[in-house]
C-alpha positions in Angstrom: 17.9 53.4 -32.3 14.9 54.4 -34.6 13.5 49.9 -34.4 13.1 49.5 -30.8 12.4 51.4 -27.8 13.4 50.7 -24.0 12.2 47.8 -22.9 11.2 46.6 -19.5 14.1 44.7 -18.5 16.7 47.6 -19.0 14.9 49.6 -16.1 16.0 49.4 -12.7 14.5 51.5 -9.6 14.6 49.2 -6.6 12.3 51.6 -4.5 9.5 51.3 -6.9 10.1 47.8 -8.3 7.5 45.9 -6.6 4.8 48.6 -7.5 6.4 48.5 -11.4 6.1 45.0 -11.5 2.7 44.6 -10.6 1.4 47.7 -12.6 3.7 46.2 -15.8 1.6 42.6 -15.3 -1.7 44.7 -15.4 -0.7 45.2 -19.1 0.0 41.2 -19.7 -2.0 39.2 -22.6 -3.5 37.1 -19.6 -4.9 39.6 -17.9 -6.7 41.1 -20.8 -8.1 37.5 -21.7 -9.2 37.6 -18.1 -11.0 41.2 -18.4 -12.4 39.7 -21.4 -14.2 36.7 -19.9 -15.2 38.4 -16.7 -16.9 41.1 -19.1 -18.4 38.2 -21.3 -20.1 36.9 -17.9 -21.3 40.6 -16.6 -23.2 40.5 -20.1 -25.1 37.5 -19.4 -26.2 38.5 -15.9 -28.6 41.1 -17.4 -31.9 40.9 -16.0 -33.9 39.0 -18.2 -37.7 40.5 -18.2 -35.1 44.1 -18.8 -33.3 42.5 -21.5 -36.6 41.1 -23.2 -38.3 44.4 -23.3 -34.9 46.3 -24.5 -34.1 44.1 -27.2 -37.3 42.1 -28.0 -36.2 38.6 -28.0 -36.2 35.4 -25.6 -33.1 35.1 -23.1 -31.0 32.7 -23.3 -28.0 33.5 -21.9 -29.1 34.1 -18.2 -27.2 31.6 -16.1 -26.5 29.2 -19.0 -24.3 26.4 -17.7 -23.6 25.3 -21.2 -22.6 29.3 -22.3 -20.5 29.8 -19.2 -18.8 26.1 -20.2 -17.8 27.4 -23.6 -16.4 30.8 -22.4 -14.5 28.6 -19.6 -13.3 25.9 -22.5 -12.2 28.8 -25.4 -10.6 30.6 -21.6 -8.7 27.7 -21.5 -7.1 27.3 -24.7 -6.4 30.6 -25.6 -4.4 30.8 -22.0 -2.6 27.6 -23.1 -1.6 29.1 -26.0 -0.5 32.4 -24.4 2.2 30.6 -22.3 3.1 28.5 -24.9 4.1 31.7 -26.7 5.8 33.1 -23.5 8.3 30.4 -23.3 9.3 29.8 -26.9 12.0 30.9 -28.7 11.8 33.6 -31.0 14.0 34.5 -34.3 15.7 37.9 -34.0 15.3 39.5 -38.0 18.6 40.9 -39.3 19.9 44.4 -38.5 20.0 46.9 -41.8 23.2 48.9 -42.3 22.3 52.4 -42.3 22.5 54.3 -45.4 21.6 57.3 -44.4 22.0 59.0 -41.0 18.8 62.2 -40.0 17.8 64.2 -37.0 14.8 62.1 -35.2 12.3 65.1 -36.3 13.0 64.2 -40.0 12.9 60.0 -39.0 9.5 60.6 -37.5 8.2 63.0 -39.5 8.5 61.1 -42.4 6.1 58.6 -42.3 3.6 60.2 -40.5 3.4 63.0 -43.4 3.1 59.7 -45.9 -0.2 58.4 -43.8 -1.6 61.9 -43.1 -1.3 62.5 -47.2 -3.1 58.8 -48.2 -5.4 59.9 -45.5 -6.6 63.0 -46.4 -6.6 61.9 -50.3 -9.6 59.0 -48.8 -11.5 61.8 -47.4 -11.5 63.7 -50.4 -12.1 60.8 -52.4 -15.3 59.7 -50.3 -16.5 63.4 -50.0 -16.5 64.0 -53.6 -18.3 61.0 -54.8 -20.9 61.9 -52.1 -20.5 65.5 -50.7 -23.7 65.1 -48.7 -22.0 62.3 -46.3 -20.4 64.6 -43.9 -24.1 66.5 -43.6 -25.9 63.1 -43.0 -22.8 62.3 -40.5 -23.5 66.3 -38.4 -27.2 65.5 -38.5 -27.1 62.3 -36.8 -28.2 60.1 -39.8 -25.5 57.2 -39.1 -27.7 54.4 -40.5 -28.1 56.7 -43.9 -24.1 56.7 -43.6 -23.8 53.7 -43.7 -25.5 52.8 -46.9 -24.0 55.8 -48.5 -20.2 54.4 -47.7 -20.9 51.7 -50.1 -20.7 53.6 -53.3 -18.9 56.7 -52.1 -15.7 54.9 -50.9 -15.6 53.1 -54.2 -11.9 53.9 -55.4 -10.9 55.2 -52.2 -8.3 53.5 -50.2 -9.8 52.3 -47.2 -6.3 50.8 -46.0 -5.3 54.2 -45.3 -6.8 54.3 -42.6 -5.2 50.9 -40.4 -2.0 52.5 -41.9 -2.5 55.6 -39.7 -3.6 53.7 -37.0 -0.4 51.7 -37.1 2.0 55.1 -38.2 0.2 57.3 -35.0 1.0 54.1 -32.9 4.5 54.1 -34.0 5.2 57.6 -34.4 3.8 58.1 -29.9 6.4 55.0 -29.1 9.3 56.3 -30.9 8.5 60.6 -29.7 8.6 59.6 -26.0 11.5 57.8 -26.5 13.6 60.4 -28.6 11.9 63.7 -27.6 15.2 64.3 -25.7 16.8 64.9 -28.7 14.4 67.4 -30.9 14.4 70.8 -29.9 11.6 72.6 -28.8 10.5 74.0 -31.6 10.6 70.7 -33.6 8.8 68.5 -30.8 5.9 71.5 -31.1 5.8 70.9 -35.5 5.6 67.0 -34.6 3.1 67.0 -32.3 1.4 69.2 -34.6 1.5 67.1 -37.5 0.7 64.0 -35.4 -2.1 65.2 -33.6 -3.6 66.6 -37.1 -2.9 62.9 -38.2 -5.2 61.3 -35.4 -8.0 64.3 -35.4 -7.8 63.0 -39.5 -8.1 59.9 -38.7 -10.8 60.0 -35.9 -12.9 62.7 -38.4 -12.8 59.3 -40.9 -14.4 57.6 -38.0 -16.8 59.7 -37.8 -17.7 60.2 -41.7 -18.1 56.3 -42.0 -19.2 56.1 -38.1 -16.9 53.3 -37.3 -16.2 52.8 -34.0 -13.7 49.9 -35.5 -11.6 52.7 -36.2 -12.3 54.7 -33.2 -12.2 52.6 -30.5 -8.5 50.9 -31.5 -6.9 53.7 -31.9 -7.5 55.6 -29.0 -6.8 52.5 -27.1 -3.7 51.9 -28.8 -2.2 55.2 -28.0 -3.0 55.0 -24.8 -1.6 51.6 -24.4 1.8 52.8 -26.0 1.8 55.8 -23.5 1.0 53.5 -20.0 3.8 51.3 -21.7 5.7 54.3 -21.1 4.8 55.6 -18.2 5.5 52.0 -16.4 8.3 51.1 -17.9 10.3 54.3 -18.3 8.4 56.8 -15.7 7.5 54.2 -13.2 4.3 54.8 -12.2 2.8 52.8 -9.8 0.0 50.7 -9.6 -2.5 53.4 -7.9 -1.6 56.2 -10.9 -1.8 53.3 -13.4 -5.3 52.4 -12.5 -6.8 55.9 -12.2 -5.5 56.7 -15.2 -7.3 53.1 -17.1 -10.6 53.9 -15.5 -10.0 57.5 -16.6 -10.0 56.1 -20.5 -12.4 53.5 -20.1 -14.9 56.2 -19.3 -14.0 58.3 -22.1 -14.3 55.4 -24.6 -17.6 54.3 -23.1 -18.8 58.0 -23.9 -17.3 57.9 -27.4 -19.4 54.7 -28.1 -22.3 56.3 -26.6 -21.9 59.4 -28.7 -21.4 57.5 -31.9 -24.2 55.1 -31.0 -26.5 58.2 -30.3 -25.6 59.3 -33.9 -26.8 55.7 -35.0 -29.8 55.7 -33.2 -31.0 59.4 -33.2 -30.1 60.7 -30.5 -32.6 59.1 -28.4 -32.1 57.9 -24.7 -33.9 54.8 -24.9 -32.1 54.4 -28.6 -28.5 54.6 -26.8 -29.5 52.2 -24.1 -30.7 49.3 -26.5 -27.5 50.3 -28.7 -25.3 49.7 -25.6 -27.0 46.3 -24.6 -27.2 45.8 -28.2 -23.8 45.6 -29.2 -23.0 43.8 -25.9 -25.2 40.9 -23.8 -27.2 40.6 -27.3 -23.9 38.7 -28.7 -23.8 36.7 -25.7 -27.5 35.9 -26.2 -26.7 34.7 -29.7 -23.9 32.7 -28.6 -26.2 30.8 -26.6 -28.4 30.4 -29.4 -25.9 29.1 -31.4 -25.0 26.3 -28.8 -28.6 25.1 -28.7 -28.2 25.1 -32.6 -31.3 27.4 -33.4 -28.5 29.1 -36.4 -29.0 28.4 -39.8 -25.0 27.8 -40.5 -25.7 27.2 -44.0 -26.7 30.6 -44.3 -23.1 31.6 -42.6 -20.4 30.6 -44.7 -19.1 33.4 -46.3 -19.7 35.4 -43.4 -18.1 33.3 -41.2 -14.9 33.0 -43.8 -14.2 37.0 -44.0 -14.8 37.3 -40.4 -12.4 34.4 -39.3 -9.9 35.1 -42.5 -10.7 38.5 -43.0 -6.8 39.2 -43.1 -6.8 36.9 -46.0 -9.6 37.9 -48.1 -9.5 41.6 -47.7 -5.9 42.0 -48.0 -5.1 45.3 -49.3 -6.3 45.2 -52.8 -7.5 41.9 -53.1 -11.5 42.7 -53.5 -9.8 44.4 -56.8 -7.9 42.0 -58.0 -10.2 39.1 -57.5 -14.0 41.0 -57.2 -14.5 39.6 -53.6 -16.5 42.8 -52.7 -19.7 41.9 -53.5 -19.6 38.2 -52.4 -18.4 39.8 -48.7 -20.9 42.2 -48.5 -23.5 39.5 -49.7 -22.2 37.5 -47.2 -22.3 40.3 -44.4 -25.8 41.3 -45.5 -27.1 37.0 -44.9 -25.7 37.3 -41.1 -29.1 39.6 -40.3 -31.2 37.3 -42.3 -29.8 34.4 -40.5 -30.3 35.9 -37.0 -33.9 36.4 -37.8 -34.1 33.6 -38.7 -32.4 31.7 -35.5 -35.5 34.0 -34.2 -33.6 36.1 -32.6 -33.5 40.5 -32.8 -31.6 40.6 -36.8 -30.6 44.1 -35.7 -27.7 43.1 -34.5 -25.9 40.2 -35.9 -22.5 39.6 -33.6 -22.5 36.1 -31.3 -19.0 36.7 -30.0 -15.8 36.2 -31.6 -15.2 32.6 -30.2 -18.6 32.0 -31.4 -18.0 33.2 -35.2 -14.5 30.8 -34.8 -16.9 27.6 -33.1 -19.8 28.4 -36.1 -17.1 28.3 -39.1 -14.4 26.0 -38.0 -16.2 23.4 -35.7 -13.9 21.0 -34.3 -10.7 22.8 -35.4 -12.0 25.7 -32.8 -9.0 24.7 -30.2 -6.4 24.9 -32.5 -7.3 28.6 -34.1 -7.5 29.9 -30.7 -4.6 27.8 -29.6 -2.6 29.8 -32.4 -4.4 33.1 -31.5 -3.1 33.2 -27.9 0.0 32.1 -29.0 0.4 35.2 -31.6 -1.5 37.7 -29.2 2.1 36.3 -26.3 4.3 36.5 -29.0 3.1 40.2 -30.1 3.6 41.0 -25.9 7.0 40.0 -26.1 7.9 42.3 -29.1 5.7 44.8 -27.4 7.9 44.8 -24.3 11.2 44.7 -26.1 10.1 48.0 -28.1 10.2 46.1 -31.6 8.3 47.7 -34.0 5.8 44.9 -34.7 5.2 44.8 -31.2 4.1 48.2 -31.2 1.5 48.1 -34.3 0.1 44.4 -33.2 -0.4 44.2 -29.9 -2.5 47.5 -29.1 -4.5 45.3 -31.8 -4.6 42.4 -30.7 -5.1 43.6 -27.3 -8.0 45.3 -28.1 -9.0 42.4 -30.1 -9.0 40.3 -27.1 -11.1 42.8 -24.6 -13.7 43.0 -28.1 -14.2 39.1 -27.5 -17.9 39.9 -26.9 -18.3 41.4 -30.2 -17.1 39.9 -33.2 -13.2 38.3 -34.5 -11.7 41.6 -34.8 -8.5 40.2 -34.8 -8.8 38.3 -38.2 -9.9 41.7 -39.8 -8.2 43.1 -43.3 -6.5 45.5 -40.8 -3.9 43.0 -39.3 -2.7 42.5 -42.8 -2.3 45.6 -43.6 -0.2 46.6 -39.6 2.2 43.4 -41.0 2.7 44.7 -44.2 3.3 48.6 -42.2 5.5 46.9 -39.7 7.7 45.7 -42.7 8.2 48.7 -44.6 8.6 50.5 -40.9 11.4 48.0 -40.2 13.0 48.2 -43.3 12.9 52.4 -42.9 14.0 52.3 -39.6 17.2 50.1 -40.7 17.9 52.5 -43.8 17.6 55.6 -41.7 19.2 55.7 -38.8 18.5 58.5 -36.2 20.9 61.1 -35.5 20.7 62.1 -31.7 22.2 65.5 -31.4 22.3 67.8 -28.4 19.5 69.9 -27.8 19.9 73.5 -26.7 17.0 75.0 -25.1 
């Protein structure tokens, strides 16, 4: 009961199935890779004499044939690999034999306790090597954040926080489902204890101002709950789309908020943050085609960003001392972009970009693989699985983030693999209880 939620296919309202249907597609890996590229070309149509004064470097990117070519090309093979995905056959893991039978309060509180207590023992671990982040962080000094984060998180661990991300994604699919059978007064303690788990998690987000943490897992819950609401409520198509353009507003003001933080507060500071940390990648994507990018100068970066699940694996950096080689490596991006000539400010040129720059030639087969995994993640997502639920809000998100950097391939996808594991393994061991509920 606890390992997988209702899935599309066991839902049947004829009178609303053509409107289901076509909301239920909305959610479909192709039609986030399509949002993505469309976005990816409303970047480059930027005026260029406005871009130029807001940034303070040459367009490039304004009606490129050879930019638009690329986008079309990666387009392509990442949609190859999506249908690929959608027609293979999958192996179906072994059910556990349940040990022990609880009420679905106790099988969801559970882990969400466990990430709220490794959360909240980060916190305290950052505060107290630096109590004067959280001031820096009211005051709007984001930048001065930043460089604090470096020594204060030392011994801290940072993994906590994708394992909340995944446990608050979790814990939202598996409530709506079994709400039915907690009592009121139980569904209030959850929600509680949830919600404290995400306001803990979103108040990390803020200490560290990391919209990489922000950003997901808003959009993750909210996935998980129009996953619901199409495939359980059956909400139509008109409901589904106010309520997307609803969130997409609010997350555009959250980046706005956090990029006010970063940049002072200033009007004109948000606006170049905004075009910063979106046509500025595509600019640098086209200035990596015409080659002006000292690659040399990449390679490390280009590794962790395009293997980042690999080489920031939980606890790796302090098994092996990899910390200081990343953040060398992080640090020559900037040096690199000033030196393609371009604004080092900002240092992102697309996640197909960072794949093209590292990999070369064996660019079609990553993202061949990527669209493949990003399909296979749909189809675990609408069968209720519990890998399905943890990867693809992430790789979803992932996918719309094209324009800024591989944020698929970060140490967080490791550590949702590793959570979807133990969560599979709990869910087999403890089996829920449904009882009758007595209002």
């Amino acid at each position: 009961m606890g390992s997988r939620i209702t899935a599309f296919r066991d839902i049947s309202r004829p009178a609303q199935s053509m409107s289901r249907s076509f909301a239920y597609r909305l959610l479909h890996p192709q039609m986030f890779l399509l949002a993505a590229v469309l976005l990816m070309v409303l970047f480059t149509l930027v005026p260029p004499g406005f871009y130029e004064r807001t940034i303070r470097e040459p367009d490039l990117m304004f009606a490129n044939p050879v930019l638009y070519a690329f986008l079309g090309a990666c387009a392509a093979v990442v949609w190859m690999g999506i249908r690929v995905g959608l027609v293979s056959s999958s192996l179906v893991p072994p059910r556990f034999k349940g040990v022990v039978r609880v009420p679905a309060f106790i099988y969801l509180l559970l882990p969400v306790v466990a990430a709220l207590a490794l959360l909240l023992l980060t916190v305290t671990t950052i505060l107290r090597n630096d109590p004067a982040i959280l001031a820096l962080a009211l005051s709007g000094h984001g930048q001065q954040v930043k460089s604090a984060l470096a020594d204060a998180s030392q011994g801290a661990f940072s993994g906590s926080l994708p394992l909340a991300m995944g446990v608050s994604w979790w814990a939202l699919a598996n409530y709506l489902q079994l709400s039915v059978g907690i009592s009121r007064f139980h569904r209030f303690m959850l929600l509680c204890v949830a919600t404290l788990l995400v306001m803990a998690l979103l108040l990390v987000a803020f200490l560290m101002m990391s919209r990489y943490v922000l950003m997901p897992t808003l959009f993750g819950l909210f996935l998980i709950y129009l996953r619901h609401a199409v495939l359980v409520r059956g909400v139509r198509i008109g409901g589904l789309m106010l309520r997307g353009l609803v969130a997409m507003a609010f997350l555009l003001v959250l980046f706005g908020v956090i990029a006010s933080l970063r940049t002072t507060g200033t009007h004109n500071g948000v606006l170049k943050s905004i075009i910063g940390y979106g046509p500025t990648s595509l600019n640098h994507l086209a200035a990596l085609l015409e080659g002006r990018f000292p690659l040399g100068m990449l390679d490390q970066y280009l590794r962790q960003e395009n293997f980042g699940f690999i080489y920031k694996f939980p606890f790796a950096s302090r098994l092996f001392d990899t910390g200081q080689v990343l953040l060398s490596g992080f640090a020559r991006s900037f040096s690199a972009t000033w030196a393609a000539g371009l604004n080092g400010t900002y240092n992102w040129f697309t996640a197909w970009g960072e794949v093209y720059a590292g990999l070369g030639w064996f660019t079609p087969l990553y993202l061949f693989f990527y669209g493949l995994i990003f399909a296979r993640a749909w189809r675990s997502f609408t069968s209720g699985t519990i890998s399905g639920m943890l990867l693809y809000p992430w790789i979803g998100f992932s996918v719309l983030f094209t324009f800024g950097y591989n944020f698929a391939a970060r140490g967080f996808l490791s550590v949702l693999v590793l959570l979807s594991i133990i969560l599979y393994v709990y869910s087999g061991l403890l089996r829920v209880r449904m009882v009758p509920v007595h209002e």
